[in-house]
N, C-alpha and C positions, 0 to 999 in steps of 0.2 A: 180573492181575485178569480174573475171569471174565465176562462180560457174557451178565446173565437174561434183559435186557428190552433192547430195543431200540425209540426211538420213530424215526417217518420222517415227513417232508411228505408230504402228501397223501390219499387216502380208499383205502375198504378195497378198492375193484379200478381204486386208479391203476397205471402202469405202473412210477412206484417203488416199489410195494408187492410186484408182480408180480415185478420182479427182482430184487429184494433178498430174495425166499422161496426162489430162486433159487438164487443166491449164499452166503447163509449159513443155517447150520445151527442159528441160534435161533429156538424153538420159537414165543417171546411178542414177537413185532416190533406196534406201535401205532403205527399213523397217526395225527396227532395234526390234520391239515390244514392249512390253509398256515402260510408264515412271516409270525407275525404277533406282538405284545409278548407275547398271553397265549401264544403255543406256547413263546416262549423262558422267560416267567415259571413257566409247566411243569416243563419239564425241572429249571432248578434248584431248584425247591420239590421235587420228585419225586425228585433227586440227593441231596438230604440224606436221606433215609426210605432210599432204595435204593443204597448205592452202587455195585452193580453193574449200574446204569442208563447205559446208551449213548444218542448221537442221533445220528442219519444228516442231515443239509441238503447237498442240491446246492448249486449255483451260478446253475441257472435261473431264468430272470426276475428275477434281482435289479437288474437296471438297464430299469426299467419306463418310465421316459424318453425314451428312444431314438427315433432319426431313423435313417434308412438314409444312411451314409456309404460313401465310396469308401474305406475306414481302419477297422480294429478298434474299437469301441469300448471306452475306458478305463469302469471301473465305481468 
């Protein structure tokens, strides 16, 4: 499968947008900003219409919680 569109966390000059223009070679990459229910209710409303729709989410800041330990923090 070919992927047209691509969505990604964040706005149009975060640093994920910057290096993922970078990186690959599709033309229609959308920031859709953060992770949050309506970004994820996006994509698969948007997945059925297009199935050649992709989405890019890191792993940053997903454990917003967080205390500074001497040990990895589990997420």
């Amino acid at each position: 499968m070919s992927v047209t569109v691509l969505y990604c966390e964040g706005n149009a000059k975060s640093i994920d947008i910057r290096v993922i223009r970078q990186l690959l070679p599709i033309s229609d990459i959308r920031p859709l900003g953060g992770k949050t229910s309506s970004f994820f209710s996006s994509i698969i409303a948007d997945r059925r219409r297009n199935p050649n729709l992709a989405c890019l989410v890191d792993r940053d800041f997903d454990c917003r919680d967080w205390q500074k330990f001497d040990a990895p923090v589990q997420c």
